[in-house]
C-alpha positions, 0 to 999 in steps of 0.5 A: 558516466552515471546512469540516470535514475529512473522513477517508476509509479505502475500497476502490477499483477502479482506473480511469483516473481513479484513475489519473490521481490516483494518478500523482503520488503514484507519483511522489512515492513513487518519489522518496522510496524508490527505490533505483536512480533511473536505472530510470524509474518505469513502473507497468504499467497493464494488468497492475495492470488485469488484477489488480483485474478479477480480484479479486486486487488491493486498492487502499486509498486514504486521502482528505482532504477528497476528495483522494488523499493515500495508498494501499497496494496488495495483491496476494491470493490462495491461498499457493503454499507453503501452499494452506490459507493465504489470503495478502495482499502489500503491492506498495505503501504510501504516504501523503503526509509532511504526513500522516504525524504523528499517527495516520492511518497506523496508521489505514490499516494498522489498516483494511487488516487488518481488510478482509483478515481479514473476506475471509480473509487469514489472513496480511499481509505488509508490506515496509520500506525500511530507510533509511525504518524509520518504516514497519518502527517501525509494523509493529514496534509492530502485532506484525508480525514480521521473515520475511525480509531482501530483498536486491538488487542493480544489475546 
């Protein structure tokens, strides 16, 4: 008889564990979307560390069956423009491609906006990469909308 499959959305802390299940998918990440490649990928632990024990950082894991298969971290706090204003920022969002038909994507983002409301965030914002626009086409549909054009350039 199969297992059932089970579908967990949840709040994590990070650890060292944590991490050594997140790396991979970091990686796996970084060289899908990264656009200069010759800059290696090297997430800074302590200050990521620093963040989460500060209460500043929430890191939203999607499992399947246990694994790790995606995430999405926040950085949030009070508005530097608007100190009424409890804002959240996606650093980053990720979930495995195999898992990316259907609707557990929408799920996880779905998910997030509802813990960050219950916390406060009164504002969420997202950032697509525009050769990637599966993730632009979401936030399009949830009724986000377009704030800024980020440029960037290799120096």
């Amino acid at each position: 008889m199969d297992q059932a499959v089970t579908i967990v959305i949840a709040v994590e802390r990070l650890s060292d564990q944590l991490w050594d299940e997140l790396n991979p998918l970091l990686l796996e990440h970084w060289q899908e979307v990264a656009q200069f490649k010759d800059i290696p990928l090297a997430p800074d632990i302590q200050k990521y560390n620093a963040l989460d024990v500060a209460g500043v950082l929430k890191l939203y894991t999607v499992r399947v069956s246990g694994a790790l298969v995606g995430y999405a971290i926040f950085v949030v706090g009070q508005s530097l423009h608007y100190v009424t204003s409890k804002v959240a920022q996606c650093d980053v969002i990720f979930l495995k491609p195999e898992y990316r038909r259907g609707s557990l994507g929408v799920r996880r983002i779905a998910h997030t906006e509802g813990d960050l409301k219950a916390q406060g965030v009164d504002v969420l914002r997202h950032h697509a990469k525009i050769e990637h626009p599966v993730l632009g086409r979401l936030l399009d549909a949830r009724g986000y909308i377009r704030e800024d054009i980020i440029y960037a350039r290799r120096l």
